[in-house]
C-alpha positions in Angstrom: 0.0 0.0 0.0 1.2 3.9 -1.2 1.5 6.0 1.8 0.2 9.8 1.2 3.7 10.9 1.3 4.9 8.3 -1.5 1.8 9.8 -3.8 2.7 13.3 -3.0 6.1 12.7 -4.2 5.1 10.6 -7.1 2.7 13.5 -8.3 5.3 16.1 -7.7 8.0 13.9 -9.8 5.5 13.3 -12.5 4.8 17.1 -12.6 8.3 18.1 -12.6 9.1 15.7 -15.5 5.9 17.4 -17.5 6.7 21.1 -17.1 10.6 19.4 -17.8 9.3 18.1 -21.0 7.0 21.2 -21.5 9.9 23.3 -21.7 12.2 21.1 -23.8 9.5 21.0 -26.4 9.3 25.3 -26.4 13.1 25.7 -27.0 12.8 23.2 -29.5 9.9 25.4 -31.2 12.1 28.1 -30.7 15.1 26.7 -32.2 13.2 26.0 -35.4 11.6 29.1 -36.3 15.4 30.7 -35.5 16.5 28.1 -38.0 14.1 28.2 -40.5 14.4 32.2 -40.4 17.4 31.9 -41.3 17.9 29.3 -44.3 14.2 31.5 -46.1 17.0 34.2 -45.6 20.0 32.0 -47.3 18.7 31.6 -50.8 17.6 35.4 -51.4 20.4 37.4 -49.6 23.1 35.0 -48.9 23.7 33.4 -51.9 24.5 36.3 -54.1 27.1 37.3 -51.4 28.8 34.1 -51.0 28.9 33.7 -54.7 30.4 37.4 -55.3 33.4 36.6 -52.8 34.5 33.3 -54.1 34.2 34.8 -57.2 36.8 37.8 -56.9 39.6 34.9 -55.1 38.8 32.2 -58.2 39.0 35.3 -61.0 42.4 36.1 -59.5 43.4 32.8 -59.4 42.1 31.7 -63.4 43.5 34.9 -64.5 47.2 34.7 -63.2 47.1 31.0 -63.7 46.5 31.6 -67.5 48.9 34.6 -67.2 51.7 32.3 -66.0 51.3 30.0 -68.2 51.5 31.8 -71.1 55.0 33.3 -69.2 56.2 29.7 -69.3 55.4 29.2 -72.8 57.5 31.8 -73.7 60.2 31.1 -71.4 60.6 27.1 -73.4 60.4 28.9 -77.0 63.8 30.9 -75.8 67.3 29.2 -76.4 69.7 29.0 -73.2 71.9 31.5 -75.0 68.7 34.0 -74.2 68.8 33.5 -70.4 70.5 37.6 -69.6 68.9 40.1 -67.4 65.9 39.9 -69.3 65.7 36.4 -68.4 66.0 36.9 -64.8 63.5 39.5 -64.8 61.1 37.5 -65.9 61.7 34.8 -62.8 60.8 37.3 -60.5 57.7 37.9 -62.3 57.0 34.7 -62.1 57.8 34.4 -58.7 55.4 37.0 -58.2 52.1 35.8 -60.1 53.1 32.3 -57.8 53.0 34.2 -54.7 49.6 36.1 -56.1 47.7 32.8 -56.3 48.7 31.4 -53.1 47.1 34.9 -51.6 44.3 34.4 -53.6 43.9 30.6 -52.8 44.6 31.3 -49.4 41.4 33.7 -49.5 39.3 30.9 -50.7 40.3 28.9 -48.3 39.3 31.3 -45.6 35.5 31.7 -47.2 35.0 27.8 -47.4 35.9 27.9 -43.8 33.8 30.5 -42.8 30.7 28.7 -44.1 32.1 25.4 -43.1 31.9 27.0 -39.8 28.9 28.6 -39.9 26.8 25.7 -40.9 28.6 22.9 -38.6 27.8 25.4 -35.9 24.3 25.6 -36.8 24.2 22.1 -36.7 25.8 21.4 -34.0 23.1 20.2 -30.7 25.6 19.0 -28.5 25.9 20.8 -24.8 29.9 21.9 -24.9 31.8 24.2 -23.5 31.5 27.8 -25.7 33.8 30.5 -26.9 31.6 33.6 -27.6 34.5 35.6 -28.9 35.0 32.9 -31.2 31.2 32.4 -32.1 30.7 35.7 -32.5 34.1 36.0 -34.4 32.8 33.9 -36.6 29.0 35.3 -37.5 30.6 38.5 -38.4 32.5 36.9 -41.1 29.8 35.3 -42.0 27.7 38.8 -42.2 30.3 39.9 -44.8 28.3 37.6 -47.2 25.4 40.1 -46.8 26.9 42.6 -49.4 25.2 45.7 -47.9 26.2 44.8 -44.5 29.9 44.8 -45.6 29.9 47.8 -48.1 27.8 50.0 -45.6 28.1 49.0 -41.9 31.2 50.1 -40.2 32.3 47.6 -37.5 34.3 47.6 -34.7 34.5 44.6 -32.9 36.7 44.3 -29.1 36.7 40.7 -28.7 38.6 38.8 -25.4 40.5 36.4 -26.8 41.3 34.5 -23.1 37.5 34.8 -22.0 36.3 31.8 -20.7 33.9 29.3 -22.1 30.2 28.7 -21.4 27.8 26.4 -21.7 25.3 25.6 -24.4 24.9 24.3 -27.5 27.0 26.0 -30.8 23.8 25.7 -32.6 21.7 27.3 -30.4 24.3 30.4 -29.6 24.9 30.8 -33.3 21.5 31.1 -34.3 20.3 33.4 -31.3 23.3 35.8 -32.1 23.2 36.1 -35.9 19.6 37.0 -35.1 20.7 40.0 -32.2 23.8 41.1 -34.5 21.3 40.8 -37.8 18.2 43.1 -36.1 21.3 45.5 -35.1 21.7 45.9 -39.0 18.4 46.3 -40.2 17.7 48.8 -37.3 20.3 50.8 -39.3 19.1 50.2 -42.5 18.0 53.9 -43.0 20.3 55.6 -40.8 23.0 57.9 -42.0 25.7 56.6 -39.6 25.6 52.7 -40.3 27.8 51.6 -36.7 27.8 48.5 -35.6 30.2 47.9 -31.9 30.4 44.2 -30.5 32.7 44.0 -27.4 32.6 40.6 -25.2 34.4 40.9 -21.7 34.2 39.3 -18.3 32.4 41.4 -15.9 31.8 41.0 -12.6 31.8 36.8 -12.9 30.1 36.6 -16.2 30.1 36.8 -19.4 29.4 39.7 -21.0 28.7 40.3 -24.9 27.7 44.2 -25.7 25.9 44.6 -29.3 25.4 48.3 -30.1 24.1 50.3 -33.2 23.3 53.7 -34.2 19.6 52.9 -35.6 16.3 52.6 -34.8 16.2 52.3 -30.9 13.9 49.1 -29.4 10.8 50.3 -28.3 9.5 50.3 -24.7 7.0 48.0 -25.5 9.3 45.4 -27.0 11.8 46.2 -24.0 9.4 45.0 -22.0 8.5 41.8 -23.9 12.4 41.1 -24.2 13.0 41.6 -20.1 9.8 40.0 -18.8 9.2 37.1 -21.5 6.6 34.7 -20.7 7.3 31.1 -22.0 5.5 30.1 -25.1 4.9 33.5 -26.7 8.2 34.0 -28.7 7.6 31.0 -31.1 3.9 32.6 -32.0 5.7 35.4 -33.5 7.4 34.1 -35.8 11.4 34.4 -37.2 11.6 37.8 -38.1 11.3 41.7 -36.9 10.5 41.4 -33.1 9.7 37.4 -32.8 12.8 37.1 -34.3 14.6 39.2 -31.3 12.4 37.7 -29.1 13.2 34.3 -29.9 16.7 34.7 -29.7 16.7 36.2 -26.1 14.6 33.0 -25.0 17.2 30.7 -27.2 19.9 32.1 -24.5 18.1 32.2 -21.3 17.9 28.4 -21.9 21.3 28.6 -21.3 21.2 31.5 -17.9 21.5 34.5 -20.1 20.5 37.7 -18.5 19.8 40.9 -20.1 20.0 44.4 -20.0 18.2 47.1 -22.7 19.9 50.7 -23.2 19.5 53.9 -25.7 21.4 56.6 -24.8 22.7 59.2 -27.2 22.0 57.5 -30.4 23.7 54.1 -29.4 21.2 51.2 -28.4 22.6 48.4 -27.1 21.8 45.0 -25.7 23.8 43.1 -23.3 23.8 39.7 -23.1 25.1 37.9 -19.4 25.9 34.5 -19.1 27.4 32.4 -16.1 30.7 31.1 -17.3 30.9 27.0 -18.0 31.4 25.4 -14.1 33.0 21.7 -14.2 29.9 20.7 -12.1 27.7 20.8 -15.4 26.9 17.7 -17.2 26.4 18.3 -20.8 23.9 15.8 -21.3 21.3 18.0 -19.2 
């Protein structure tokens, strides 16, 4: 026979596990509409930029490539007896148009890893330990495939290269701050001073990432919603504008991020705490 206490307990466990379960299936909501946001954005703004920046390394590449070996052809037609000054002159050149395609290979190689990275982040579930500097490192290189964003938003990033790690998910932190860091550009979209400042620092025991721009301030309303979220309204919302933002700041809280709201003097900024990674944590939680 179950003694009052036992079915006390047994409620309260089966409780527990349901509002666990509850709250598993909202990030997971909320994880899709940030994803899904972002690959309707891939096709229609991303591509073109990606395509543009392999373009200018592999153009360089074809076009000293054909260049030196048209050098070469003209180097075997030449008898030994023609190897003067002239000769040697054209080594070095050469030389040079070798050392211009390993730049420009070099700058390939940098673009397939940026979207290498980007999309093995996004793809990446697993609870791990997190550098944001890196992350975010990363989703700004990633911006530079929005061609307005790199042409027209000046950037000034102050990242801490020895700040510690946190916990989470890459996927989750990747798509809640190419969400914060893209609302920061459209805000600016029809501004005349197009800033964009991302700092990350450790303050006072926690992590602390700073986004600021010089556009269209959040409203109170919104700063409201952002501060005071009540589970299960983000994900109505939708991926873009405001559900997008909110989405994102309920993507991180999963994680302990805190939050702070500030306009002052043109610059609106978000700030983003988190509790640095303990040994305690168990990433399967």
């Amino acid at each position: 026979m179950i003694s009052e206490d036992g079915k006390d307990q047994g409620t309260r466990k089966t409780k527990l596990a349901d509002q666990e379960d509850n709250k598993n299936m909202y990030y997971q909501e909320i994880h899709s509409v940030l994803e899904k946001a972002f690959h309707d954005t891939f096709v229609e703004e991303l591509v073109p930029g990606i395509v543009h920046n392999f373009a200018n390394p592999l153009n360089g590449i074809m076009g000293r490539s054909r260049l030196l070996q048209r050098k070469l052809m003209d180097i075997m037609k030449r008898a030994d007896v023609e190897k003067d000054t002239s000769y040697q002159e054209n080594n070095k050149k050469l030389v040079r148009d070798v050392d211009s395609i390993a730049r420009e290979a070099d700058r390939l190689s940098g673009i397939l890893q940026t979207v290498m990275g980007k999309f093995c982040a996004i793809g990446d579930r697993t609870a791990q330990k997190v550098n944001l500097s890196e992350l975010i490192e990363l989703e700004m290189r990633f911006f530079d495939f929005y061609l307005d964003f790199r042409h027209s938003v000046k950037k000034t990033l102050q990242l801490d290269r020895e700040l510690p790690e946190v916990r989470g998910s890459p996927a989750d932190y990747s798509l809640a701050f190419f969400t914060l860091i893209r609302y920061a550009a459209v805000a600016m979209k029809d501004s005349a001073s197009k800033e964009l400042y991302i700092s990350t620092q450790l303050e006072n025991g926690q992590i602390c990432v700073k986004i600021q721009n010089r556009g269209v301030p959040i409203s109170d309303d919104l700063k409201r919603l952002l501060l005071d979220e009540v589970q299960g309204y983000a994900s109505s919302l939708g991926g873009t504008g405001e559900g997008a933002l909110l989405c994102a700041f309920s993507l991180l809280r999963k994680w302990g991020a805190g939050f702070d709201i500030r306009s002052e003097n043109g610059l609106n900024t978000i700030i983003v705490l988190m509790p640095f990674y303990q040994a305690k944590h168990k990433f399967g939680d």
